[in-house]
C-alpha positions in Angstrom: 0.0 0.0 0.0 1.0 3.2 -0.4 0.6 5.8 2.4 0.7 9.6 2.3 1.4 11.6 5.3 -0.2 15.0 5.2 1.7 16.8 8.0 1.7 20.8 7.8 4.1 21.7 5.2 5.7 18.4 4.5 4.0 15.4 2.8 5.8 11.3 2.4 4.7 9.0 0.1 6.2 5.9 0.8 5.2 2.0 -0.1 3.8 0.4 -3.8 0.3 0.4 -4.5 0.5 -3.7 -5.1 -2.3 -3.3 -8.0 -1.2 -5.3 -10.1 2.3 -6.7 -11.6 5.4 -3.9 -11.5 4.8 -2.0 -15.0 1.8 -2.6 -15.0 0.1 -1.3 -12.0 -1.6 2.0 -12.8 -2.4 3.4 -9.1 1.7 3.5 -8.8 1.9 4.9 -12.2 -0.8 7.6 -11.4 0.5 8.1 -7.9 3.7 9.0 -9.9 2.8 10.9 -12.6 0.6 13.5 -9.9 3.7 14.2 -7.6 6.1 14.2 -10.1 4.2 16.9 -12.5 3.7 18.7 -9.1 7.1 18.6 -7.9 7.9 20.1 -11.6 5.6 22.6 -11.5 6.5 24.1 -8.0 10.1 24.2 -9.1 9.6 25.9 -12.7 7.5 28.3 -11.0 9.9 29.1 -7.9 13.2 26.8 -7.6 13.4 28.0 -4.0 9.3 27.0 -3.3 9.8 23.6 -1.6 12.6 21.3 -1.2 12.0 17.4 -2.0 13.8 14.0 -1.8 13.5 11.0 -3.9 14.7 8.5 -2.1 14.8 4.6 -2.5 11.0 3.9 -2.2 10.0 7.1 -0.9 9.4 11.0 -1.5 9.3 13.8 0.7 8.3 17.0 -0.3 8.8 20.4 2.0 6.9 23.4 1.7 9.8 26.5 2.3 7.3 29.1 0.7 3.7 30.3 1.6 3.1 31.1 -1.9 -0.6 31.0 -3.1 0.3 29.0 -6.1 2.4 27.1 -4.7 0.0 26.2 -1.8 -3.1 25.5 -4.7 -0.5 23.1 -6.7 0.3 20.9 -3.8 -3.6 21.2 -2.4 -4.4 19.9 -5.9 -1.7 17.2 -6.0 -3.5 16.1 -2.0 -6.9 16.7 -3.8 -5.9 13.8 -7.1 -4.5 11.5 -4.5 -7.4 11.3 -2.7 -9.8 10.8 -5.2 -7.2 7.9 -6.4 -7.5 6.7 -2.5 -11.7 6.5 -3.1 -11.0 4.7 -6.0 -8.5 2.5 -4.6 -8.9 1.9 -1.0 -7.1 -1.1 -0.5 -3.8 0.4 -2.2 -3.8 4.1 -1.1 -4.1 5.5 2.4 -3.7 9.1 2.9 -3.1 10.5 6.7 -3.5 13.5 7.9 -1.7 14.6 10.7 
């Protein structure tokens, strides 16, 4: 499973999704392709707007900036995963802490 932890200004993603076969399993693949194009987007708009590690199995991403677009990319990147954690309960759990 893959869990998000919503914590202030940082969020993890950690874990696989386990839908189906690796290459194949589309929640991973989604779960990817949202952070990633977030992670892109904050940075093109304002290198210095969050820091972020991809690590072996896991990403963190820091919010360093209270910028309003900055703050309504990431909200929509939470706002994606959860409707992919509706969809998918058994491979995404999101926590909010």
């Amino acid at each position: 499973m893959i869990k998000v932890i919503v914590e202030n200004n940082k969020i993890e993603m950690s874990g696989h999704a386990y839908f189906d076969e690796l290459g194949k399993d589309i929640v991973c693949a989604s779960v990817s392709s949202i952070v990633i194009t977030t992670i892109n987007a904050c940075i093109d708009i304002d290198e210095d707007s969050i820091y972020y590690e991809d690590l072996d199995n896991k990403i963190k991403i820091e919010i360093l900036k209270e910028e309003e677009i900055i703050r309504k990319l990431i909200n929509n990147m939470i706002f994606m995963l959860e409707g992919l954690e509706k969809d998918y309960p058994k491979n995404i759990k999101i926590l909010r802490r």
